[in-house]
C-alpha positions, 0 to 999 in steps of 0.5 A: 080123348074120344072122338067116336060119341055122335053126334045128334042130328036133331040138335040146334044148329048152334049146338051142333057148331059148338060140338064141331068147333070143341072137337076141332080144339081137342084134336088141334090140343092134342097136335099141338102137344105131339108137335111139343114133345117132337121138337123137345126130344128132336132138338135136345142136344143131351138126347141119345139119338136111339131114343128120338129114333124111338120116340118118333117111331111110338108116335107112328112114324115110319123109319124112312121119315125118322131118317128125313127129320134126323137127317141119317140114312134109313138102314141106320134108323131100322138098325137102332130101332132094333138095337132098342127092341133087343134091349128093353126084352132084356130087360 
């Protein structure tokens, strides 16, 4: 998805909203479909724990807000995440 094309200031007004309000739905889509996986994995009962620290970690969070959202502590977030990165070298 690019967000970067410009946009032509000479254009219609009406022109210029349309392009406003389609960019506006690609970005709320693309939310919206972050927001499906992070519930799916986060409430997945099935789902290694190590996995959904990864997942939100790929998604850019941070350990300490892993931690909030798994409700566990910070140290054991970091530790898992490295346990992760040891194994897919491995590999």
């Amino acid at each position: 998805m690019q967000y970067n094309k410009r946009v032509d200031f000479n254009m219609k007004e009406e022109e210029y909203q349309n392009e406003v309000l389609n960019r506006l739905e690609q970005i709320i889509s693309q939310i919206e479909f972050q927001n499906n996986i992070i519930g799916y994995f986060i409430s997945e009962k099935e789902s290694d724990t190590k996995e959904r620290m990864w997942l939100l970690n790929n998604l850019g969070f941070q350990p300490k807000d892993i931690a909030k959202i798994l409700q566990t502590s910070q140290n054991t977030v970091n530790v898992r995440l490295s346990e992760k990165r040891k194994e897919l070298k491995s590999q």
